[in-house]
C-alpha positions, 0 to 999 in steps of 0.5 A, spaced: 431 124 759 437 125 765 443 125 762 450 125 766 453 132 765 461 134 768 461 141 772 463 145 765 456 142 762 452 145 769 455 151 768 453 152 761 447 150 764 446 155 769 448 160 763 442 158 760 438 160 767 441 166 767 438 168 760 432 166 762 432 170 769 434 176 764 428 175 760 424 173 765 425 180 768 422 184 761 413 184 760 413 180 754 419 176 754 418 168 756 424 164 760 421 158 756 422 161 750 430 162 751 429 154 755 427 152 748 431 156 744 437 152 749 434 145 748 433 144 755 426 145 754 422 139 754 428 135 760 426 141 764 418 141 764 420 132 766 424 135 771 419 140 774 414 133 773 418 129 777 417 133 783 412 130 786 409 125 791 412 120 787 419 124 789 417 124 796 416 116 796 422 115 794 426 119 798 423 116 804 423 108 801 430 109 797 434 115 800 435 122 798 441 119 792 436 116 789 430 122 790 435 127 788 436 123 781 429 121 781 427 128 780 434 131 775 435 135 781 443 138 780 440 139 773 434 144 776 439 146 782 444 149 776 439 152 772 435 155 778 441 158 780 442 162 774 435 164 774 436 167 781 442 171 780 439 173 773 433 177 776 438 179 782 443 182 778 439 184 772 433 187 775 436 194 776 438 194 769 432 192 766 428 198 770 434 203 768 432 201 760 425 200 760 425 207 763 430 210 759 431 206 753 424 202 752 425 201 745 431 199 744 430 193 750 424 192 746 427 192 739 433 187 741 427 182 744 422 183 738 429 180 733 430 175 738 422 172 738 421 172 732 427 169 730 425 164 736 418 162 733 423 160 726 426 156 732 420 152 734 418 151 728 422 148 724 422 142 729 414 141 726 416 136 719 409 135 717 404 139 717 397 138 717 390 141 718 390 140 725 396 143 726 395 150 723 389 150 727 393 150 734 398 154 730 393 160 729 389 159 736 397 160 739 397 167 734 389 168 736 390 167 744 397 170 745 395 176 740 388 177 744 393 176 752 397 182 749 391 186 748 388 186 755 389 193 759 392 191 766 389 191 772 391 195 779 390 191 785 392 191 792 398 186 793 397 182 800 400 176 802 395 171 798 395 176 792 402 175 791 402 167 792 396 167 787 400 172 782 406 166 782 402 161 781 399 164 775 405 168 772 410 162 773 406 158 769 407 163 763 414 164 764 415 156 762 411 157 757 415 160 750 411 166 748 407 167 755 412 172 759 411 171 766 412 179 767 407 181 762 402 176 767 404 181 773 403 186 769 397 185 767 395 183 774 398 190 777 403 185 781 410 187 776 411 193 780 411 191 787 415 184 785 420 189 781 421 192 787 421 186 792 427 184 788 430 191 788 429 192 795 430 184 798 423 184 801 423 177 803 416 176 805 413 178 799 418 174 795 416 167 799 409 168 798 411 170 791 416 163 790 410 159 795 406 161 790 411 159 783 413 153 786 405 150 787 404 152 779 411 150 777 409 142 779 401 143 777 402 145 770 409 141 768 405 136 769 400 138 763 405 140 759 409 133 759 403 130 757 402 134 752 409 133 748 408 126 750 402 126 746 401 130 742 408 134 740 407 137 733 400 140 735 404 142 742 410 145 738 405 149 734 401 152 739 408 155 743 410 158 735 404 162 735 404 163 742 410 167 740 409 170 733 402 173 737 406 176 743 410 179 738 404 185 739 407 187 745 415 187 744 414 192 738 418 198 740 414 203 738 408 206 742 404 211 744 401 211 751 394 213 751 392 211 758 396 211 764 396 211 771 400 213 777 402 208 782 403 209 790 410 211 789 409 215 784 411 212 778 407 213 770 404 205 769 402 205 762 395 201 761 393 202 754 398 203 749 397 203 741 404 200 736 406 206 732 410 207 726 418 210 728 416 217 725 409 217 729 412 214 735 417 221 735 412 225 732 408 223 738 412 222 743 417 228 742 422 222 743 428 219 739 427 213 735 433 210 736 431 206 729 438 204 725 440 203 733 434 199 733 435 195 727 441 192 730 438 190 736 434 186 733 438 184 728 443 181 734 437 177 738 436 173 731 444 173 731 443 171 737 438 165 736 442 162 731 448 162 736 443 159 742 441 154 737 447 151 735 449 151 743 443 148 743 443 142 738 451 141 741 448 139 747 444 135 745 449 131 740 453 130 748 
């Protein structure tokens, strides 16, 4: 799964962080999808696996090299590092959009999901009754995540440590955004805003917390590509073609709620057609532009698949 990599390699590496923080950043946009759509993927969920008690042993027993190696650390290290930056650089400029230009930043990620599910897909060579079932229980179970009116909760230290653990696992999970997660919990707001401002505090909780979900769950994705890959890879395509409810850019808010700081949160809000959405709203459609959005996220796949599959030929 480890493979020897020159610094150019690394840095293509820590690119694909990058996207992934950058989607990561946006409620209904996966990190994992972007992992898969790269080909890093599955040597990313072994990496996470490694780091173990294992790990731990073999640091104190062979040395910090041969632990280093045991766990695909500069891997992780670069593609963590793009991650961080991402959601350093970026997190300004995705609340700027969503608050201004939601449906534009909905549009481009819609062609990019929907693209990405024909890039899970298509991985699948046969298939069975047993894989359409975990294809439409994927659909089913994202579409039903998608439906569910967020929560306001207090956020306290144990809070934001519980809400890591909970959402970076959605976050490796192509189709399952992380953000959407906090959402949900009412945490994505005060985490957007421990980013923007740098609380460390609240961001330690929030990494403690991601870091002990990361290590539990990558072991059970790792066992699920080992033993039942085709079934696994169907799951995740339905995961994403039922998350794809929640990146429609069209949508009227029929419930909302004002936070502490003053900010209109949506709770409910109903996919609509662009004319309804303006009629409704009041608010521009941005449809041509729109269309060219999401055309350039399935243009955009394309590309990521290639770079991909160039990868893995090296």
């Amino acid at each position: 799964m480890q493979q020897a990599r020159n610094l150019k390699q690394y840095a293509g590496i820590a690119a694909r962080g990058m996207l992934m923080g950058a989607a990561d950043a946006v409620p209904g946009v996966s990190g994992g999808t972007i992992a898969f759509m790269t080909g890093i993927y599955e040597e990313l969920i072994f990496s996470l696996k490694q780091c173990g008690p294992s790990a731990v042993k073999m640091l104190f027993s062979q040395g910090l090299k041969a632990a280093w190696q045991y766990i695909n650390g500069t891997f992780l290290v670069a593609l963590f590092s793009g991650v961080l930056l991402s959601l350093l650089s970026l997190s300004r400029l995705i609340i700027f959009l969503l608050d201004h230009y939601p449906n534009l930043l909905w549009a481009f990620f819609f062609g990019l999901i929907l693209a990405g599910v024909w890039s899970v897909l298509r991985h699948i060579e046969k298939w069975s009754l047993a894989v359409v079932g975990a294809f439409i229980l994927g659909v089913i179970s994202a579409y039903w995540v998608t439906t569910i009116s967020p929560t306001t909760i207090e956020s306290s230290p144990f809070i934001v440590f519980v809400s890591g653990m909970i959402a970076i696992c959605a976050m490796i999970l192509p189709g399952i955004s992380g953000s959407f997660i906090l959402l949900l919990l009412g945490m994505y707001g005060p985490m957007m805003l421990a980013v923007k401002e740098l609380q460390f505090f609240t961001l330690g909780c929030f990494a403690g917390g991601c870091v002990v979900g990361l290590l539990s769950f990558s072991h059970v994705l790792s066992w699920m590509f080992k033993h039942y890959k085709t079934l696994t890879l169907a799951l995740l395509g339905g995961f994403m073609l039922g998350s794809l409810n929640k990146v429609w850019p069209w949508k009227t808010t029929l419930e909302s709620v004002v936070d502490r700081h003053g900010k209109v949160i949506p709770l409910v809000q109903d996919n609509v057609l662009p004319h309804t959405f303006e009629v409704v709203s009041q608010q521009p459609a941005y449809l041509t532009y729109s269309l060219l959005l999401m055309l350039t996220g399935i243009v955009m796949v394309i590309l990521l698949e290639r770079l991909g599959n160039k990868t893995a030929q090296q």
